[in-house]
C-alpha positions, 0 to 999 in steps of 0.5 A: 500500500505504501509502494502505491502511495508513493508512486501516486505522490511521486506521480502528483508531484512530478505533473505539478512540476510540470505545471508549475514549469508551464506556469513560469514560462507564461508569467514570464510570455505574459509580463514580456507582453506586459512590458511591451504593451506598457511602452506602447501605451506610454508612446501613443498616450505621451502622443496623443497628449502633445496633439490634443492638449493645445486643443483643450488649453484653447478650448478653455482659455475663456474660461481662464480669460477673467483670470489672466487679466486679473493677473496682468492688472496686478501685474501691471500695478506691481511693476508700475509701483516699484522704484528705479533701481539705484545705480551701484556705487563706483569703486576706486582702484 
């Protein structure tokens, strides 16, 4: 009985080896593909994000107009107030 229970788990243990090898290659297959996919998707997104994000900040520069004259008025005044800038002193040598 024992000689049988041995070659059944000496059975078991070899078809999970075999299964656990298969296992391995296709995570590894898998993550390969992953990887190459990832890249991809980097490429196209990065992309199409240069093409279309110029549209979109186009498209929304109205909404942002009352900002950006807000912040060119304040700038304006910053600049107008501030005084000359006083020359440097001379050095003697």
């Amino acid at each position: 009985m024992s000689v049988l229970l041995m070659l059944f788990v000496g059975l078991w243990l070899a078809v999970a080896l075999v299964g656990a090898v298969f296992k391995l290659t296709f995570v590894l297959i898998g993550g390969l593909f992953h990887l190459i996919g990832a890249v991809l998707g980097l490429v196209f997104g990065g992309l199409a994000l240069m093409i279309i994000a110029p549209v979109i900040a186009l498209a929304l520069l109205p909404l942002f107009f009352p900002l950006l004259l807000l912040v060119a008025i304040v700038w304006a005044i910053a600049r107008a107030s501030r005084r000359p800038a006083e020359p440097a002193p001379a050095t003697v040598r």
